[in-house]
N, C-alpha and C positions, 0 to 999 in steps of 0.2 A: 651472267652471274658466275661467278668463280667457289667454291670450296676455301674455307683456308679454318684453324684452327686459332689464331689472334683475332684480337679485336672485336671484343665479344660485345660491342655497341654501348647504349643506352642503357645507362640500370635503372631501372622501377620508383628509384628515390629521386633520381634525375629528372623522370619524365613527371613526375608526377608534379615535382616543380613546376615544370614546364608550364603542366596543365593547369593548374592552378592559378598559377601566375597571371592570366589572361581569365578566365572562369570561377573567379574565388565566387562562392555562393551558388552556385548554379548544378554541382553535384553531390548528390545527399552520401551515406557513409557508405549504403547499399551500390551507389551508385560506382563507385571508387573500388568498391570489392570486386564488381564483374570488369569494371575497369582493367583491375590489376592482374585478375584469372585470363584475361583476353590479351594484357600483357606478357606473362608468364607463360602462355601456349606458345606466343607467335616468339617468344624469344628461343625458347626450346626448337620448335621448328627451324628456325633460318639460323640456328647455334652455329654451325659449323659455313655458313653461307655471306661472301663478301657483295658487292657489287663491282663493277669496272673500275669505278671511282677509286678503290681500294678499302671504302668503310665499309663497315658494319652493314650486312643486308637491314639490319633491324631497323635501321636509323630511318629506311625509306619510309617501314610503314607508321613509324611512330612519327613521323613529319607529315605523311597523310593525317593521321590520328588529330594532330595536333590542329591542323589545318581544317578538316571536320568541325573540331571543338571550336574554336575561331567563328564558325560560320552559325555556330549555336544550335549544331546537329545536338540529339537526343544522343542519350549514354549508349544506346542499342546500334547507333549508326557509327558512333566514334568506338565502341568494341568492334566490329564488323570492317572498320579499317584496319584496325591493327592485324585482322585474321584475313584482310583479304588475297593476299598471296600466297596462302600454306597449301590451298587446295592446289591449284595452279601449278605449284612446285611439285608436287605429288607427295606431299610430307605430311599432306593431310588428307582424309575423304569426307566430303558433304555430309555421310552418316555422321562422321566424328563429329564434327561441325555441329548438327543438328543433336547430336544425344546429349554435347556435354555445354553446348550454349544457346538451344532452342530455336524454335523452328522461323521464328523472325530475325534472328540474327543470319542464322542459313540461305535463308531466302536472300536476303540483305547481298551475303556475301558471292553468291551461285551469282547473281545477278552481273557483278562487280570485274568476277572470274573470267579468263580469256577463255574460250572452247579447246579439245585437244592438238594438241602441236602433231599427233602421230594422225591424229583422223582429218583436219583440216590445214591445207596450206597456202600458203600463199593469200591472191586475193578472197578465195574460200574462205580463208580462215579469218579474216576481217570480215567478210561479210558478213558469217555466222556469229561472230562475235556481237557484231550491231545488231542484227537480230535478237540474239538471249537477252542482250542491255534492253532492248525495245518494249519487247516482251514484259519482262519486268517494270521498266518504267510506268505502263499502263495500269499496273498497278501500286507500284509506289514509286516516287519522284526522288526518294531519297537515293536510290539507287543511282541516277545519273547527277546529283549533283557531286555523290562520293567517288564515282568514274570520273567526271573532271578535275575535282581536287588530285586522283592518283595520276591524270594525265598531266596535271600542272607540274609536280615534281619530277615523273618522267624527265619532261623536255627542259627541264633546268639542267638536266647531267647529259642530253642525248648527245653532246660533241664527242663522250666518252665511244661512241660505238666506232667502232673501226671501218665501217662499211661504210661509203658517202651516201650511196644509193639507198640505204636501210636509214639513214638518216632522214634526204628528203622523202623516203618513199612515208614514213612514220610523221615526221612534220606536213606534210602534202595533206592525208588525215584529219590532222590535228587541226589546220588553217578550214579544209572544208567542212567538216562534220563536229568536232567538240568546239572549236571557237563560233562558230555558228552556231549550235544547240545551247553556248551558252548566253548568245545576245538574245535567242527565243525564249529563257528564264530570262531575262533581265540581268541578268549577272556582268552587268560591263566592264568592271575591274577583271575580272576571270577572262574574259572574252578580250581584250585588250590585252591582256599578258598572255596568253595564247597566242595571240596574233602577232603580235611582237616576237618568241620565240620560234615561233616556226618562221615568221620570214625569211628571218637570217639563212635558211637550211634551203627553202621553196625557191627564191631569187637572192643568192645571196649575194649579186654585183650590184642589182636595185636597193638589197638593204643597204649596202656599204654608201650609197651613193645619196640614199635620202636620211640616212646618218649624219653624213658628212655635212649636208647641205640645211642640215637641221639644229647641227650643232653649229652650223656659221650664223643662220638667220635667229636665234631662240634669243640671246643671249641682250642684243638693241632690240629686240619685240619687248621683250620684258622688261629692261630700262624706260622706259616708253611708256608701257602698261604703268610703270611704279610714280611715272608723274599722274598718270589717271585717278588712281585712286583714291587719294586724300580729295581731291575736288569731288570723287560720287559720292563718300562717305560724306561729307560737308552736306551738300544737296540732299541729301537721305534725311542729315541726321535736324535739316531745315523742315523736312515735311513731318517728321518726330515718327522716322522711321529707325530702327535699329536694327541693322544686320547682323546677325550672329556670327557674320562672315566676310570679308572682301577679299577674293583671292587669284589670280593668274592659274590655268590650267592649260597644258602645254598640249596640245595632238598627238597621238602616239603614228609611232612609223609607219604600221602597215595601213590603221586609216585614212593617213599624211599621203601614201603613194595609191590609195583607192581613188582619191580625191584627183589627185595629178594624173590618174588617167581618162578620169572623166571630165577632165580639162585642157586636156591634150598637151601634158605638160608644162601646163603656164603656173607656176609659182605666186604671181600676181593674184592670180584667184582662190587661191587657199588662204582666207579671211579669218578662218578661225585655228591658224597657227597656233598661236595662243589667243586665247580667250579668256575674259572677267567673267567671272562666277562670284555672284551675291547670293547667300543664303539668309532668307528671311526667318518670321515668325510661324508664316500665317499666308494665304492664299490671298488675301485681300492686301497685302505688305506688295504679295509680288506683280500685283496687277499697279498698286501705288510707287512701286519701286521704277517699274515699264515707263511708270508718266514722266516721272523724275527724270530718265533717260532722255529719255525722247522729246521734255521742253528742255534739256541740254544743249544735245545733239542733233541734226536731222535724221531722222532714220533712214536707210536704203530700201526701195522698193523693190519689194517683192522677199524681203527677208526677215521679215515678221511672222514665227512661227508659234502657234501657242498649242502645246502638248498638253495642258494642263487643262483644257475644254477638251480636246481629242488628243486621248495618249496616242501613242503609237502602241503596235499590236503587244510591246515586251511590256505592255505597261510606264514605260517610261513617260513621267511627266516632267515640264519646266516649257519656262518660256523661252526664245532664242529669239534677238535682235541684231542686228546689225546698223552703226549708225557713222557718220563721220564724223571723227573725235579730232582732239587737238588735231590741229594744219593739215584736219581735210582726210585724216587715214581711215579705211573702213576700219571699225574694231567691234566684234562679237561679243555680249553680253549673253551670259547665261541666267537667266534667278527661277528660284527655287526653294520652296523652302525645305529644311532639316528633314523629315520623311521621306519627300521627293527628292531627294540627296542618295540616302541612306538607300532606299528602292534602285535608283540608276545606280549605284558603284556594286550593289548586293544582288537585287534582283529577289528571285525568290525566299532566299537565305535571309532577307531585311528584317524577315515577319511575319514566315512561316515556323512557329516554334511547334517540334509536335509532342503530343501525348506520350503513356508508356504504347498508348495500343497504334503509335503511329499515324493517327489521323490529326492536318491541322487545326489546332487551335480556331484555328479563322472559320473553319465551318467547310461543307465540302460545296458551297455557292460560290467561295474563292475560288476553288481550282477550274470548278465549273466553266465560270466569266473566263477567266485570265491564263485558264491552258487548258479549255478545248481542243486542240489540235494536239494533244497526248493522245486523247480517244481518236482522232482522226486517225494517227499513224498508227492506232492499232485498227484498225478496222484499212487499212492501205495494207496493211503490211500482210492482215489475214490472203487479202486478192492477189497479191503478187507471190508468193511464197512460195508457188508450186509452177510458175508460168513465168518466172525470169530465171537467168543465171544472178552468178556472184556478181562479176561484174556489171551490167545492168541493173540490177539491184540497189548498188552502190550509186551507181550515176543517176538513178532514180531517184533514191532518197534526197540526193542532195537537190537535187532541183524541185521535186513536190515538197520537201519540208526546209530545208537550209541554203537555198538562193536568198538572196534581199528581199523582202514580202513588199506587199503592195495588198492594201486592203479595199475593197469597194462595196456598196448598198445593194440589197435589194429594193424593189419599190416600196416593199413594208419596212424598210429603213434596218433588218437585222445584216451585220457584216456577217461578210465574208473573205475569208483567209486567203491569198493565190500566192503564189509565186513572181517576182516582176519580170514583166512582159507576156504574161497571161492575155488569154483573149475572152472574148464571150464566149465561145465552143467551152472553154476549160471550165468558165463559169458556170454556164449549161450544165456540165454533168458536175459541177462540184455539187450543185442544188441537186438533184436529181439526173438519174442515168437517162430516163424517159421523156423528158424536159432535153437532155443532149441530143437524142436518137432523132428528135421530131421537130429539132430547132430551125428555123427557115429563116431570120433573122432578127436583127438587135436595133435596140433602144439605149444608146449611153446617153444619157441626162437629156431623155426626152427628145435627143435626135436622133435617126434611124444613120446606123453605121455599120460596115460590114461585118461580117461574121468571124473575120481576119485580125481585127482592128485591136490595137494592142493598149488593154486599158492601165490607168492612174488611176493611183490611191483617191479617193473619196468621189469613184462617179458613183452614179445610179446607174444598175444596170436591169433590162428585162429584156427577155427573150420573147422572141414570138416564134409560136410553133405552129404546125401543120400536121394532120392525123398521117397523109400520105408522104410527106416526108422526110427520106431517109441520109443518114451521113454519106456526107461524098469522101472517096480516098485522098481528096485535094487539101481535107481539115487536117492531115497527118504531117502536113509542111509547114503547117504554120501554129498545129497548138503546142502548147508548152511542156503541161503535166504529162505525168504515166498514167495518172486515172484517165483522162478524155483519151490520151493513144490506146491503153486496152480496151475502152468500154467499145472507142471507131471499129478496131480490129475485129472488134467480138461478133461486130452488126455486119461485118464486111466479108468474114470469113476465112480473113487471112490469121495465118496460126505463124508463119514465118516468115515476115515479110521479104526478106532476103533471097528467097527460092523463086522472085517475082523476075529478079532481075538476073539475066544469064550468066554465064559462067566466068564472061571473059568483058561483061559489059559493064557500067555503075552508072549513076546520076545521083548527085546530092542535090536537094535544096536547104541552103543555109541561110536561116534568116540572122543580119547580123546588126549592132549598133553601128551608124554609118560613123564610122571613124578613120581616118588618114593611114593608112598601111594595111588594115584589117583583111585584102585579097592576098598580099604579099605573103603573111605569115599562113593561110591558108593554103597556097600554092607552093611554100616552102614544106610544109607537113608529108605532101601529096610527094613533093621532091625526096623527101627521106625514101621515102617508099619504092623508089625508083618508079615512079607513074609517069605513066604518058597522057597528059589530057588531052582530050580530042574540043572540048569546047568551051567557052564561061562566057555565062551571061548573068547579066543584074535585072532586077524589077525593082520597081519602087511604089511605096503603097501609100503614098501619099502624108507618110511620117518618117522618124530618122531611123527604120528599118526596115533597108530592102534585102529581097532574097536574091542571094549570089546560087544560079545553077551550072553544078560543074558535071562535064559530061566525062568520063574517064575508064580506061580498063585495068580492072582488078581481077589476079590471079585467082586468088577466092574469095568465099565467104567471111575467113576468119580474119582475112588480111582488112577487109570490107568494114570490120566490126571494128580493128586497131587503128584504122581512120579515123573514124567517125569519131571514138573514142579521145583521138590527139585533137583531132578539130574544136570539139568541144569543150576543149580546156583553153580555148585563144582567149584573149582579153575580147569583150564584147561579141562574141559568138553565142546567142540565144537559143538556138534550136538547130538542128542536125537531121534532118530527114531523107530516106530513099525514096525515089520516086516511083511513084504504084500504079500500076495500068489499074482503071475502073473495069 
């Protein structure tokens, strides 16, 4: 951020347009008054203040502001945008804040606020940052969806910073933590332009390349697609179904290159390049509209997906089909109706409208059902607080709450949330710590499987336990979460596991996706580091995740931790563990 004296941004008559424009009816006259005092502070403040871009600091926050308003936040949450940088910049204090716009606008904004730049740096300062967000979100939600929208604009100007490395190091963030926190709202338009702007920064020879190769193939997919739909609209409009909708919707990038790695590249199997998306009336339209499909087309097996019996965990519902259309092409059908629309592109913003006193509308049984795992991370976040570093904290979070989830049954049929490539140990203590401590083995859908065994969304799971049986330090290579690694630790009496192994020795166990190169780029990491391995071997557990053990000498501890750390950013690397004398 620069100082300058021009360019004095936005004026009030301007924005208010804006506002308006998109919101007519929606804020009463009261509403518009704190509007305008919430304008009129933050322009005062950032008066004298540019961005790199060269505008108006103002413009940032009044394009959050605006972006809020859009999303059909309350007048309390679109004021608290516009002030969310004064504190931050030091132009403002949280008193001020609180004396002259009340204590939920403050709170609002404290939340929103990055921690001090003199007291917190580096990865510290990220971490604490996610923490105060955390904290807050536990108790209101509005806080992280108004952190996304301000992370949104951020990464639309981040080419501006001069630093490559503060680029990807800030997009790196962005692609792990706010595009992930926001496909667990539901927010997929958010989470998708997220994803899409940090690519470019994260890998940006992969973005260039499945750019390219997206804007050769998009262009005859949708010629293609455009003979389809006159003939499903015909067929629909035979069964005296009427869609609201028939339309092409195209993959975005970074989803486009998730898919091609979990396809080893092959282009062939990314079916849902583009896809038809029917929007109905009515749940019964979209089950009528399936049939229609499907005495069309034949459909492809095993690609009959119906979210709309079992959402997935963001709440996302629709059906997904895949069938072979004119001359025999796989082509993806999405339907859905308008709600279920509205919910996937929005997410919790669809339909969460709140009160003045901030609670939704919907009742507090919605947040209950449909983001439990809020409370989760706070009650995670209490246990780890005082017993991890910054970093560790970070690599924490993202893997107990922002890896790809995978949800499974107890036997009394209530879910449960994990992380993908969870095992029953993870399961164990997600239920209970005492249930983990005592587990002697598993039951995945009533067949006995090991304690190892890495489960899929919709099994059954139950443990069986034993009074005299305790964790072995064996469960530390192969569970997933930080809750089952601290609760093991806790029983086992290691406080640091690192002091296990000597000075000048290492062992990892890496449990990883069996995928073509995934040693290579492993033994390349270990090569930065100038390492000498001394040995590698593989196991295999009788699914596509065996554990690669690498035997090596490290300098120290620290260097120990900035391994593990690189390791566990490979494509397909699931877990990272030292190996622990019992």
């Amino acid at each position: 951020m620069v100082n300058a004296s021009k360019n004095l941004g936005l004026s009030w008559s301007d924005f208010e347009q804006k506002l308006l424009a998109k919101n007519r009816g929606r804020f009463s006259k009261d509403d518009l008054a704190l509007i305008k005092k919430a304008f009129e502070y933050a322009s005062e403040a950032h008066r004298l203040q540019t961005r790199l871009t060269g505008e108006a600091y103002i413009n940032h926050v009044t394009d959050v502001a605006l972006d809020a308003a859009s999303l059909k936040l309350d007048v309390k949450t679109v004021s608290a945008a516009l002030l969310h940088d004064t504190v931050e910049d030091n132009v403002a204090t949280m008193r001020d804040i609180k004396k002259k716009f009340g204590d939920e606008i403050a709170f609002l904004v404290r939340g929103v606020t990055k921690v001090d730049k003199l007291k917190y740096h580096g990865v510290e300062r990220a971490a604490e940052s996610m923490r105060r967000m955390f904290l807050a979100v536990a108790e209101d939600i509005r806080v992280v969806v108004l952190k996304l929208v301000d992370r949104l604009n951020n990464m639309k100007t981040l080419y501006v910073l001069p630093s490559a490395d503060k680029q990807r190091r800030i997009a790196t963030e962005t692609l792990e933590i706010y595009a992930s926190l926001a496909d667990r709202l539901g927010m997929g338009e958010m989470k998708n332009e997220l994803e899409d702007l940090a690519f470019r920064y994260v890998y940006p020879q992969e973005y260039e390349w499945v750019k390219k190769e997206v804007g050769a193939k998009i262009p005859e997919r949708e010629k293609y697609l455009k003979k389809i739909m006159p003939v499903v609209k015909k067929e629909l409009a035979a069964e005296h179904i009427k869609p609201l909708e028939v339309s092409a919707r195209a993959k975005h990038y970074y989803s486009t290159w998730k898919k091609l790695l979990r396809y080893e590249m092959n282009w062939g199997k990314v079916l849902d390049l583009v896809a038809l998306r029917i929007i109905v009336k009515n749940v019964e339209d979209c089950y009528s509209a399936l049939g229609v499909i499907h005495k069309l087309w034949k459909p492809m097996p095993g690609r009959i997906k119906d979210y709309i019996a079992l959402p997935k965990l963001n709440g996302y519902k629709s059906i997904h089909t895949t069938v072979f259309c004119l001359d025999g092409q796989p082509t993806e059908f999405q339907i859905r109706t308008e709600e279920m629309h509205r919910e996937a592109e929005y997410g919790i913003a669809a339909h969460w409208f709140w009160d003045e006193a901030g609670k939704p509308r919907g009742g507090a049984e919605f947040k209950e059902q449909k983001f439990a795992w809020v409370k989760q991370l706070q009650s995670w976040q209490k246990e780890f607080e005082k017993e991890q570093n910054s970093e560790e904290f970070l690599e924490s979070l993202k893997i107990d709450f922002f890896k790809d989830r995978i949800f499974v049954l107890t036997p009394k049929g209530d879910v449960v949330d994990l992380p993908e490539g969870a095992t029953p140990v993870d399961f164990a203590y997600h239920v209970h710590s005492e249930i983990g401590n005592h587990a002697a083995g598993a039951k995945i859908n009533s067949k006995m499987s090991p304690l190892s065994s890495t489960l899929s969304s919709g099994s059954v799971v139950e443990i069986i336990t034993q009074k005299n049986k305790k964790p072995s330090a064996e469960w530390l290579t192969f569970v997933k979460t930080s809750l089952a690694k601290n609760r093991i630790k806790k029983v086992l009496g290691i406080i640091h596991p690192s002091k296990k192994i000597g000075e000048d020795s290492a062992e990892l166990n890496i449990v990883v996706k069996n995928r073509v190169g995934v040693l290579k780029d492993i033994t390349a990491v270990l090569a930065t580091f100038r390492i000498n391995i001394e040995s590698v071997s593989s196991a295999a557990h009788g699914n596509d995740y065996p554990t690669i053990t690498i035997k090596f000498r490290s300098k120290k501890a620290e260097q120990l931790e900035r391994i593990k750390t690189r390791i566990k950013k490979i494509s397909g690397v699931q877990s990272v563990a030292e190996k622990i004398k019992p």
